[in-house]
LOTORZA-974847 format. One record per residue (C-alpha): residue number from 1; z, x, y. Coordinates in steps of 0.02 Angstrom, whole numbers, plus 50000, padded with zeros to 5 digits. Example, Ala and Ser with C-alpha at 12.3 -4.5 7.8 and 13.67 -1.06 7.14 Angstrom:
BEGIN
    i      w      u      v
    1  50390  50615  49775
    2  50357  50684  49947
! end
This chain:
BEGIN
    i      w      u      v
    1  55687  50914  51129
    2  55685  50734  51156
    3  55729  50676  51347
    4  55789  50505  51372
    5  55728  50419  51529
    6  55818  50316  51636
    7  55748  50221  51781
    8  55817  50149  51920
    9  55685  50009  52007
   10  55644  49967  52188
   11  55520  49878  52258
   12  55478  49965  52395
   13  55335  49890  52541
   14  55199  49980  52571
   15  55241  49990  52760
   16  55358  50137  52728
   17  55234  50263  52711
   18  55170  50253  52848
   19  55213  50142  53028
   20  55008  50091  53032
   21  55003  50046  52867
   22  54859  49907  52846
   23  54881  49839  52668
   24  55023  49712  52624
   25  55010  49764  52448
   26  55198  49818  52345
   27  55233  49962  52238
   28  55365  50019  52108
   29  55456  50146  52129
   30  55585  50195  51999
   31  55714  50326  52021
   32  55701  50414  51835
   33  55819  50524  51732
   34  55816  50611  51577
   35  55958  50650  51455
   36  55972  50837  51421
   37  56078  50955  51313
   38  56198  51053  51429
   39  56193  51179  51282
   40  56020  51200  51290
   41  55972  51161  51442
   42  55812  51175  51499
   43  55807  51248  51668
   44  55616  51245  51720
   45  55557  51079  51745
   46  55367  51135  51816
   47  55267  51250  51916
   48  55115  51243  52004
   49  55039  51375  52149
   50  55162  51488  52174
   51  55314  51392  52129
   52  55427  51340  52007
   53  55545  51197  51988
   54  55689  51227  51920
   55  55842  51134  51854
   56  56038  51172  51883
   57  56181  51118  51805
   58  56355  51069  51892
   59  56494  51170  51794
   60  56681  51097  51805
   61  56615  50927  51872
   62  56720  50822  51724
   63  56876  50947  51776
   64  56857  50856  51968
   65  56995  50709  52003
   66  56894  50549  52048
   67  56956  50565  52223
   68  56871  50742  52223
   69  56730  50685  52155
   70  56714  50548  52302
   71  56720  50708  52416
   72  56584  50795  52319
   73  56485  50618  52321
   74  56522  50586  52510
   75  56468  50761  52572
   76  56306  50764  52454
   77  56242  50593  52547
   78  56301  50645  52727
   79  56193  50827  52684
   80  56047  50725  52612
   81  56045  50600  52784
   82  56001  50737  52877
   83  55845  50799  52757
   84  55727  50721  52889
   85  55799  50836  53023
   86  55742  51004  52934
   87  55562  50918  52920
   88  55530  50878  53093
   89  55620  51064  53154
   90  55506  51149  53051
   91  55340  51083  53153
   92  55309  50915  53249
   93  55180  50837  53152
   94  55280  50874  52988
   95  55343  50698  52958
   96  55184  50600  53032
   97  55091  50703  52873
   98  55229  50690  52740
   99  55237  50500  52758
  100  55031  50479  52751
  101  55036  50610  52607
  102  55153  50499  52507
  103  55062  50348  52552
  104  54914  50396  52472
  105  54999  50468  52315
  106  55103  50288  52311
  107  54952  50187  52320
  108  54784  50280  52263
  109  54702  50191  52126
  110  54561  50312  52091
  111  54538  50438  51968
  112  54677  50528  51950
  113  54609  50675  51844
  114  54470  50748  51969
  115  54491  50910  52007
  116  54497  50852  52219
  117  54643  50723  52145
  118  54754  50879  52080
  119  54706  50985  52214
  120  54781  50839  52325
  121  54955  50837  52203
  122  54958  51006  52211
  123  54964  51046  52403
  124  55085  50882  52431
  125  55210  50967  52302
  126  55195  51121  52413
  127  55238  51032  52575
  128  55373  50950  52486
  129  55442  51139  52427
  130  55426  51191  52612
  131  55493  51037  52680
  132  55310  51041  52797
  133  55146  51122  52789
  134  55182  51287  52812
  135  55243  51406  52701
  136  55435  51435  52653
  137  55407  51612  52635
  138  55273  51673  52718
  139  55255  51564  52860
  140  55090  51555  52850
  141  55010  51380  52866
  142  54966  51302  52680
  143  54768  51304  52644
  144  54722  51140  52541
  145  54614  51171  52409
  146  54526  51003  52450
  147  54381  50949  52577
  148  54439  50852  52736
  149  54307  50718  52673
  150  54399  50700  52524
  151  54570  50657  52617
  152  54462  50554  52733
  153  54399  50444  52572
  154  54589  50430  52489
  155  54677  50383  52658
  156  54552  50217  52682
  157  54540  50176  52505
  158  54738  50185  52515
  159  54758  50078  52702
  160  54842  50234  52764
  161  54829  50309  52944
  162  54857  50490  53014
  163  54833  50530  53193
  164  54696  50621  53214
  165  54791  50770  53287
  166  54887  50781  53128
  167  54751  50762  53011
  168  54640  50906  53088
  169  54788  51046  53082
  170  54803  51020  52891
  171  54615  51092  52892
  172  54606  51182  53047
  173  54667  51373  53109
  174  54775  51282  53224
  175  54988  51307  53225
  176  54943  51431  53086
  177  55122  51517  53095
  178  55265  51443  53069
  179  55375  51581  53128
  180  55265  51723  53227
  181  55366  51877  53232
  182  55250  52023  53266
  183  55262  52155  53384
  184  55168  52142  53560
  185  55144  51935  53552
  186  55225  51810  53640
  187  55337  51781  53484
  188  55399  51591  53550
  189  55206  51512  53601
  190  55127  51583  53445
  191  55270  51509  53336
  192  55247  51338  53281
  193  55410  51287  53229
  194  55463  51126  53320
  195  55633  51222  53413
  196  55517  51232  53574
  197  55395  51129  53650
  198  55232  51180  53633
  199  55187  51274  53810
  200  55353  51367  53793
  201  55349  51545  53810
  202  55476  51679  53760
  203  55517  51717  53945
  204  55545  51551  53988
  205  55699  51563  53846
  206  55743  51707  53893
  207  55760  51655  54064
  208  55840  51482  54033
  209  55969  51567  53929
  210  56014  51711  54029
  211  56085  51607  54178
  212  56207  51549  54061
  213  56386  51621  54057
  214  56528  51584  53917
  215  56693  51487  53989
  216  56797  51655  53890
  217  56669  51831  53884
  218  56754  51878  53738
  219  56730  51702  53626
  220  56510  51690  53670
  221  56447  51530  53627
  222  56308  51481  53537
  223  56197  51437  53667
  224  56035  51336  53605
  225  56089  51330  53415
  226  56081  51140  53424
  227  55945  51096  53532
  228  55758  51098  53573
  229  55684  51177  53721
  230  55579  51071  53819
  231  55457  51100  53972
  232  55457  50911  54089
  233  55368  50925  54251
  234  55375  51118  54243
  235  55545  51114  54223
  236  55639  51196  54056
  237  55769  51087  53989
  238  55867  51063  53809
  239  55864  50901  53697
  240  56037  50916  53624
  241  56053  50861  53429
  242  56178  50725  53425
  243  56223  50550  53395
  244  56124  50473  53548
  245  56018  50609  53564
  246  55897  50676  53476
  247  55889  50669  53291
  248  56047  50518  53334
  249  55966  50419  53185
  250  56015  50542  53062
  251  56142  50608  53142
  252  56242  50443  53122
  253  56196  50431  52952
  254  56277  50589  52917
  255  56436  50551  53017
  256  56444  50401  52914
  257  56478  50472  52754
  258  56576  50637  52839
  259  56700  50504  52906
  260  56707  50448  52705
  261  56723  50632  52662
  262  56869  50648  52793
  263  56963  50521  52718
  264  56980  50576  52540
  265  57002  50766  52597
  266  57118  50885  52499
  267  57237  50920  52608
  268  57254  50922  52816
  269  57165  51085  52844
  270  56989  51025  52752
  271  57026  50850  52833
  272  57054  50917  53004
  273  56902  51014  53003
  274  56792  50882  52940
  275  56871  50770  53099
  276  56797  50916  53232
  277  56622  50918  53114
  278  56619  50736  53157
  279  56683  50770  53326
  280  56541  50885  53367
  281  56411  50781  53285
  282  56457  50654  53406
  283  56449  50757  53580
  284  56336  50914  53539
  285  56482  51024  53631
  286  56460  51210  53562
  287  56670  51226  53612
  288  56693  51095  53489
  289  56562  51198  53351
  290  56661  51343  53382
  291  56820  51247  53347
  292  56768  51172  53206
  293  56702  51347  53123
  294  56877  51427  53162
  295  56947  51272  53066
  296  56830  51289  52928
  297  56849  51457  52911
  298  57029  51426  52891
  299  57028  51314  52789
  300  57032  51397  52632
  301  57125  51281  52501
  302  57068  51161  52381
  303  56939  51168  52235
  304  56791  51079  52357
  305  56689  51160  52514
  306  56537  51141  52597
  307  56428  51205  52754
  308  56348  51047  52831
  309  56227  51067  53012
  310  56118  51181  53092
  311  56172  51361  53065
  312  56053  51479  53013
  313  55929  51548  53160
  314  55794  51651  53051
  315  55680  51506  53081
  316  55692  51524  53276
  317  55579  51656  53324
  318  55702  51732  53445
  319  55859  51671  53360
  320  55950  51537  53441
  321  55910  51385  53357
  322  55984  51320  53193
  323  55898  51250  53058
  324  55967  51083  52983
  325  56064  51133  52811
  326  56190  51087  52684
  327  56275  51150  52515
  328  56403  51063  52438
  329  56527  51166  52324
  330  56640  51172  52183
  331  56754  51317  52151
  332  56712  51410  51999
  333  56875  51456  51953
  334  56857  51596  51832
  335  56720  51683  51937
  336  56823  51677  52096
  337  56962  51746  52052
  338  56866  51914  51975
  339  56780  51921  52159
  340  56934  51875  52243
  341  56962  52080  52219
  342  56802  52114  52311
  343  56896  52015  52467
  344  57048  52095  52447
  345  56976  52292  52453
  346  56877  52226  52599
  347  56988  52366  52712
  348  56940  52515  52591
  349  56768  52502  52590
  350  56766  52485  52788
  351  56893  52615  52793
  352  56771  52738  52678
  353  56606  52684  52714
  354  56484  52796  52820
  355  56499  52732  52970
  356  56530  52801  53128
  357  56705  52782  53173
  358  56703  52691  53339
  359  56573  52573  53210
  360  56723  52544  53089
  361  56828  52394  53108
  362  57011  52449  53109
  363  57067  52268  53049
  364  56943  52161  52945
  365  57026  52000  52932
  366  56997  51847  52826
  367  56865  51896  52710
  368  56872  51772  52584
  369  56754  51755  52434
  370  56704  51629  52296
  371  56611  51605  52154
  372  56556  51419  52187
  373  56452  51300  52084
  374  56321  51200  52205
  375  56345  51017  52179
  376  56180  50968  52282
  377  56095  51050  52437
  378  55976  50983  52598
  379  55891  51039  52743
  380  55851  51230  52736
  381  55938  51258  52572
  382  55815  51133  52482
  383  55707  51160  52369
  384  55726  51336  52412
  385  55897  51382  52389
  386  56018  51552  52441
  387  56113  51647  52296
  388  56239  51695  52413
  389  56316  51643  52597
  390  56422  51711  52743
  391  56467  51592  52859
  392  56507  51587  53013
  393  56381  51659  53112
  394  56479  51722  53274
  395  56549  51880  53261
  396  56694  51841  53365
  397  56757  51736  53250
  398  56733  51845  53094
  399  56826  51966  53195
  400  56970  51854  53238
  401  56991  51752  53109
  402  56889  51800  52981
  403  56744  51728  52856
  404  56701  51625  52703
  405  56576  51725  52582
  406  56512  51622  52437
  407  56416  51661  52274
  408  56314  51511  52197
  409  56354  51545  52018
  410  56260  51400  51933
  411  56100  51451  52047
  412  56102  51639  52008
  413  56140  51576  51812
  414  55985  51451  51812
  415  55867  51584  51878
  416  55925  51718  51763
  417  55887  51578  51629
  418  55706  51533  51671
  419  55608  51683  51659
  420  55549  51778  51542
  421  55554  51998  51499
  422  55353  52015  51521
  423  55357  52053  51696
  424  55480  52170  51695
  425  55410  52263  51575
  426  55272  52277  51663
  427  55336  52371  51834
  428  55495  52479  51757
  429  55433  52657  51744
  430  55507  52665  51557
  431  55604  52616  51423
  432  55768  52665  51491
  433  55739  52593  51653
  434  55703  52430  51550
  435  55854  52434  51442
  436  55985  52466  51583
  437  55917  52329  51671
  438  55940  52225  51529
  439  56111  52261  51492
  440  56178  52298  51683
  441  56044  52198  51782
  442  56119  52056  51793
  443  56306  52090  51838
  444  56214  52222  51953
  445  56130  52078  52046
  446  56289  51982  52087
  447  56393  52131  52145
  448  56267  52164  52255
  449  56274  51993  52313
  450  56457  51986  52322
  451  56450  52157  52428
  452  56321  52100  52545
  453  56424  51950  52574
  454  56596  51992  52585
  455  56597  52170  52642
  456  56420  52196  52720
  457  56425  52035  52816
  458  56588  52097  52894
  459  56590  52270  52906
  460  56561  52358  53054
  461  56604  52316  53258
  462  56475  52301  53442
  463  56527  52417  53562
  464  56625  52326  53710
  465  56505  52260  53857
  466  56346  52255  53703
  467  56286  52083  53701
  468  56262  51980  53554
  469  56115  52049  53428
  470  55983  51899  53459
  471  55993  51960  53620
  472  55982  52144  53634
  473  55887  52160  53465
  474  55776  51989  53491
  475  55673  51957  53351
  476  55718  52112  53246
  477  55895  52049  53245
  478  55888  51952  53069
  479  55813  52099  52972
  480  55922  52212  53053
  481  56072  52106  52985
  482  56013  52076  52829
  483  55971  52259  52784
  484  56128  52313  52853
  485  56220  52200  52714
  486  56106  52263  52578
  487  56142  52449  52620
  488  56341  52417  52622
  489  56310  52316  52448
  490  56184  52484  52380
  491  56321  52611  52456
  492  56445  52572  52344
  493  56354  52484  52195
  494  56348  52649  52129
  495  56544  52703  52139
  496  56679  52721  52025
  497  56783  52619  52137
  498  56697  52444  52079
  499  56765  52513  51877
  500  56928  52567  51958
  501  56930  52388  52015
  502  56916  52331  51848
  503  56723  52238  51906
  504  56623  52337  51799
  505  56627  52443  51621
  506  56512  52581  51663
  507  56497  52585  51846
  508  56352  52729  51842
  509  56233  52613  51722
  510  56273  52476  51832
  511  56229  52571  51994
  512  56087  52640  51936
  513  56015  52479  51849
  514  56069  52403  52031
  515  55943  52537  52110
  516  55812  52532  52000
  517  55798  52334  52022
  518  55778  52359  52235
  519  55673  52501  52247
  520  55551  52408  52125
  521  55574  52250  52194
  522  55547  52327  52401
  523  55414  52446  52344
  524  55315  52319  52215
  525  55368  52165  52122
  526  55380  52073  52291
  527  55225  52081  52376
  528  55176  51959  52203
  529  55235  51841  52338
  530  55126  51882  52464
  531  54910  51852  52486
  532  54827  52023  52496
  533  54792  52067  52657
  534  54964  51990  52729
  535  55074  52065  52832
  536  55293  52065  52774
  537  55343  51936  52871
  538  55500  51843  52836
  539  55693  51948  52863
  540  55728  51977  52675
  541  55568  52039  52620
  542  55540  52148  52767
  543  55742  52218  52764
  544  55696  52250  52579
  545  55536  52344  52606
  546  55601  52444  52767
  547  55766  52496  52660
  548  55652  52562  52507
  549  55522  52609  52605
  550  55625  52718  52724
  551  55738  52811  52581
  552  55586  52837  52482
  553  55498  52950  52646
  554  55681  53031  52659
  555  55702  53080  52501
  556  55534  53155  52453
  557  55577  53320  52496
  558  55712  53314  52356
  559  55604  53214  52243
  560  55740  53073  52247
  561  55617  52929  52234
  562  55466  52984  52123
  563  55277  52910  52133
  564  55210  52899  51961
  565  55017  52852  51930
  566  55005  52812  51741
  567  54839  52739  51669
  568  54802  52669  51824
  569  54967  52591  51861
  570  55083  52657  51989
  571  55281  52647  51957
  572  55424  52704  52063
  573  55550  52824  51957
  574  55729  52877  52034
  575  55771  53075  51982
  576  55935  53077  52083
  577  56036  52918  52099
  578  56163  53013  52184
  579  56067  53083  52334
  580  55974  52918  52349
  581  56167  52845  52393
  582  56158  52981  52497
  583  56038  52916  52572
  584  56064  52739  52583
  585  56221  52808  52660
  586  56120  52892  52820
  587  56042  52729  52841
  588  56183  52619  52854
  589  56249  52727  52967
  590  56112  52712  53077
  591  56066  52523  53046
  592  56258  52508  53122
  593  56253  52597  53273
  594  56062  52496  53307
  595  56168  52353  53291
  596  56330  52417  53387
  597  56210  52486  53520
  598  56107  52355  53547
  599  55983  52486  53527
  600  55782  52389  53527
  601  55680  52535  53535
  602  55775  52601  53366
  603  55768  52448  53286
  604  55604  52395  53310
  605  55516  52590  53264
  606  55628  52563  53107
  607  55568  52366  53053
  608  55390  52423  53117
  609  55356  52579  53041
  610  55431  52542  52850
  611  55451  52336  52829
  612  55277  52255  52918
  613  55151  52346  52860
  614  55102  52351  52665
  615  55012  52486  52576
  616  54835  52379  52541
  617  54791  52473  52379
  618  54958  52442  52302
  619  54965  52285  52351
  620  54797  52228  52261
  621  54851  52324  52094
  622  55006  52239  52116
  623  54935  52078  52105
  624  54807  52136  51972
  625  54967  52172  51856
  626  55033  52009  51881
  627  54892  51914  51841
  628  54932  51908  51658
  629  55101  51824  51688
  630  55115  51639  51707
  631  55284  51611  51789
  632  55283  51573  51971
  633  55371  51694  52071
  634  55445  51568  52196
  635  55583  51463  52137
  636  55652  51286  52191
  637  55789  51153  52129
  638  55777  50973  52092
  639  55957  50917  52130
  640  56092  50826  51994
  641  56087  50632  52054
  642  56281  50590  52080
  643  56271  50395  52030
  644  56435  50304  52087
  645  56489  50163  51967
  646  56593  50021  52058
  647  56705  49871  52016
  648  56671  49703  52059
  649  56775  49738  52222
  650  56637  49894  52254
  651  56773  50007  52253
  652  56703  50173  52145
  653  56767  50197  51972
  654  56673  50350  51923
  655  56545  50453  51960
  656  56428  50496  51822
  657  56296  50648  51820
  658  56105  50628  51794
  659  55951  50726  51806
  660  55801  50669  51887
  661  55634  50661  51779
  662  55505  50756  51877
  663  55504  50848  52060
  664  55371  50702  52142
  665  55511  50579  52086
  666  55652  50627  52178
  667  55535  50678  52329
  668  55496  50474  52337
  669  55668  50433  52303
  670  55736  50552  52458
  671  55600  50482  52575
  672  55641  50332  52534
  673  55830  50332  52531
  674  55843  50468  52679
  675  55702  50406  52777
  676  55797  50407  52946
  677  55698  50474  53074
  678  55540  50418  53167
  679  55356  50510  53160
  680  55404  50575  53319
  681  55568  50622  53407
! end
């Protein structure tokens, strides 16, 4: 296929890499894009470790009016402003190493095909996946597979600095978690993501937060989701993110284009909301977040949406803090309004699921869900993307008002679209496993999705006077969550109700296709993800294996889930699909009333005794198996490049859609363009 490139020049000084920059010398950077078929579109763009890079396409964009396409344009910058923000969350000497790392890969003049060079590419396209030096998966701190002398020798010949501090953790054992969740630790000092100062324990949040009391009992706010937690002079006390505080450099970058956004809005209700976004950008108050979110929420109309600041906590040890993110969306129409029945059924399933019935919710409210195409993503959805979100977080306001549940369609479609049948083939126990996951797999996948979502993410009630889950279930509470959603999804994945609904053909190949996939996947195919000897660490992996893990022990007395050793490969084989619903049943029922509870003892036995811990043989065959295959099993996004085209009075006449060239290209271009926060903050 023949790609035509497109560059875009800047001259960019050398200074920018790095504040101590000692050479005067200029180079070119040139934002580049290539020309591809939309009907055969070629959705991996490289690999390298254990990642891929993947393309997406934006579905419906040439069906947008111009003035949507402004709003599309507007959000995508005021998401991007922020990118910085994610960097420096994620650990404190992120951005001090990013900008030296780029520096040298701007300005080295060596060789360029030693082995220590690619070694050096290599690692910096990893920190740029993980937006830092630590893992986006794992955790675990990023080994390079180059010396420290080497570095040493390409930061002087390049005129580039790194404190010293900041060079030695790339190398040393130092900060080696990002996020430290295991049992018996002090979860908040061993963690070194950049929510907490650095002699901050998990009492001392615990014990800032717990003095603090919510104007209304009944409406909890979100204490510490937009702040760090500082020790001064022995005294605890929060940095609040906002304009004038810290991260204010981005912060009024983003505000800048969100006031742009506001005024080409759809209608009042999108504008509105975007006003108390800005509003809350602008004083840090968590009324005004909680405000805004009920808006949102509400806001339900028009054909563009979006989640823009810092929401999700699984990157807070103890789960207060939010992570920086954004994901701009376009409706995808004929999706959405298949799903839409998912959202309207929302009663029945709570109504007939397995919950206890003090559990149930007697009025679920609001549940609305989309099929959305992404239009460009930042912060903690960047490079590493979700296939599906639930938003917002509180539960009071999921009770009261309700929640917006969204499938990324052109995600989920450029990951089906980049693999290949090899590895598959390799874990199902037989043919028929391998053909209904070929015909059903798919569509299996985003049901599951859509049920997680829409019906798992609001299902179910706390008991009155139970506090909030990040506080009574501390750092289980994200697992906990997670695999509570995934048993709702499993419960009724295999029910005639989803064919009744007119979702599916054949709702028993479906089902069972849907089981087969997550019992291999949380028994098997993802520990590929993980180094041997590793512990499960982050919420979805661990919810996975703890869900499989714990039916599988349940059912053996039924031979439900079967073992098989064959040739020296093991595979997992379901004999009853029936009692293994059964099954997920009794565990959703349980998972609820952990939840409704508050109950840590429960919770933690569970997580503990079926998601940390993996079987060490397995594993290591595992990873034997998957030797043979060549396609990385992390995935990441480039992002379409909206380029506005003006008149000679700058006013924008269109907006035209373009590709980038390569992954290190529109790394540059984002530092460069984004750039607006200091080493330090």
């Amino acid at each position: 296929m023949k790609f035509k490139v497109f560059m875009v020049t800047f001259l960019v000084a050398a200074s920018l890499w790095s504040c101590k920059k000692e050479t005067e010398k200029k180079v070119e950077l040139k934002q580049e894009f290539v020309e591809l078929s939309q009907d055969d579109f070629p959705y991996l763009l490289e690999q390298f470790a254990d990642l891929k890079i993947l393309r997406y396409q934006i579905p419906g964009w040439e069906d947008l009016s111009l003035k949507e396409q402004k709003l599309v344009y507007y959000l995508t910058q005021a998401g991007l402003s922020g990118r910085d923000i994610m960097w420096d969350q994620n650990y404190r000497h992120n951005l001090k190493i990013r900008n030296a790392l780029e520096s040298v890969y701007m300005n080295y003049e060596g060789d360029r095909s030693a082995e220590d060079w690619n070694a050096f590419e290599v690692y910096l396209k990893r920190v740029w996946f993980s937006n830092g030096i630590h893992h986006h998966y794992s955790n675990a701190k990023i080994k390079p597979q180059f010396p420290a002398l080497y570095l040493t020798s390409l930061l002087e010949e390049t005129g580039t600095t790194l404190a010293q501090e900041a060079f030695d953790v790339i190398f040393n054992d130092a900060d080696s978690k990002k996020v430290n969740k295991a049992k018996d630790i002090d979860n908040v000092l061993e963690s070194a993501v950049n929510f907490y100062g650095p002699d901050v324990t998990t009492a001392d949040v615990e014990s800032f937060y717990e003095k603090m009391e919510s104007p209304d009992p009944e409406k909890p706010l979100s204490y510490g989701l937009n702040s760090q937690l500082v020790k001064e002079n022995g005294e605890i006390k929060e940095r609040v993110y906002k304009s004038g505080g810290l991260y204010g450099q981005a912060i009024d970058e983003i505000v800048k284009w969100l006031e742009l956004a506001e005024g080409v809005a759809e209608n009042e209700a999108q504008g509105n909301a975007l006003g108390l976004l800005i509003d809350y950008y602008g004083t840090g108050d968590l009324q005004t977040w909680d405000d805004y979110n009920v808006a949102w929420t509400a806001a339900t109309e028009g054909n563009i949406d979006y989640i823009n600041s810092f929401i999700e906590v699984y990157n807070d040890p103890v789960g207060y803090r939010g992570s920086y993110e954004t994901i701009v969306q376009i409706k995808d129409f004929d999706m959405s309004a298949k799903m839409a029945v998912l959202s309207e059924n929302a009663q029945w399933f709570e109504d007939n699921s397995p919950l206890m019935e003090a559990h149930k919710k007697k009025n679920v409210v609001g549940v609305s869900y989309k099929t959305v195409n992404v239009a460009g993503e930042a912060g903690d959805a960047s490079p590493s993307t979700p296939i599906g979100v639930n938003l917002p977080n509180a539960n009071w306001i999921r009770a009261s008002v309700g929640s917006k549940s969204v499938s990324l369609g052109n995600i989920i479609n450029a990951y089906n679209n980049s693999g290949s049948e090899g590895r598959l083939k390799e874990f199902v126990h037989d043919d028929e496993e391998f053909q209904l996951e070929k015909a059903h797999g798919q569509l299996g996948d985003k049901l599951h999705t859509a049920l997680h979502e829409v019906v798992g993410h609001a299902s179910g009630q706390i008991n009155p006077g139970v506090g909030q889950t990040k506080e009574t279930l501390k750092n289980y509470a994200s697992t906990l969550e997670e695999g509570r959603a995934d048993l709702l999804g499993l419960y009724y994945l295999y029910n005639s109700k989803l064919q009744e609904l007119g979702l599916v053909e054949d709702w028993e190949a479906v089902g069972k296709a849907a089981y087969d996939g997550y019992i291999r996947n949380g028994m098997m195919t993802q520990l590929i993800r993980l180094e041997l000897g590793d512990d499960v660490e982050e919420a979805h992996m661990r919810n996975r294996q703890w869900v499989s893990a714990w039916a599988f022990e349940k059912g053996q007395a039924d031979n439900v889930i079967e073992k098989v050793n064959r040739d020296g490969k093991t595979y997992y084989n379901i004999n009853d699909y029936g009692k293994l619903r059964e099954l997920f049943g009794q565990l959703l029922r349980e998972t609820q009333r952990i939840k409704s509870e508050g109950d840590f003892e429960a919770c933690q036995a569970l997580v503990e005794n079926y998601g940390v811990k993996v079987d060490q043989e397995l594993h290591a065959e595992v990873l034997e198996r998957n030797k043979q295959f060549t396609l990385a099993p992390y995935g990441g996004f480039v992002n379409p490049v909206l380029v506005p085209e003006t008149n000679d009075s700058g006013e924008i006449t269109a907006i035209a859609v373009k590709h980038p060239a390569s992954f290190p290209n529109q790394m540059l271009i984002y530092a460069k363009n984004y750039g607006f926060l200091p080493e330090e903050n």
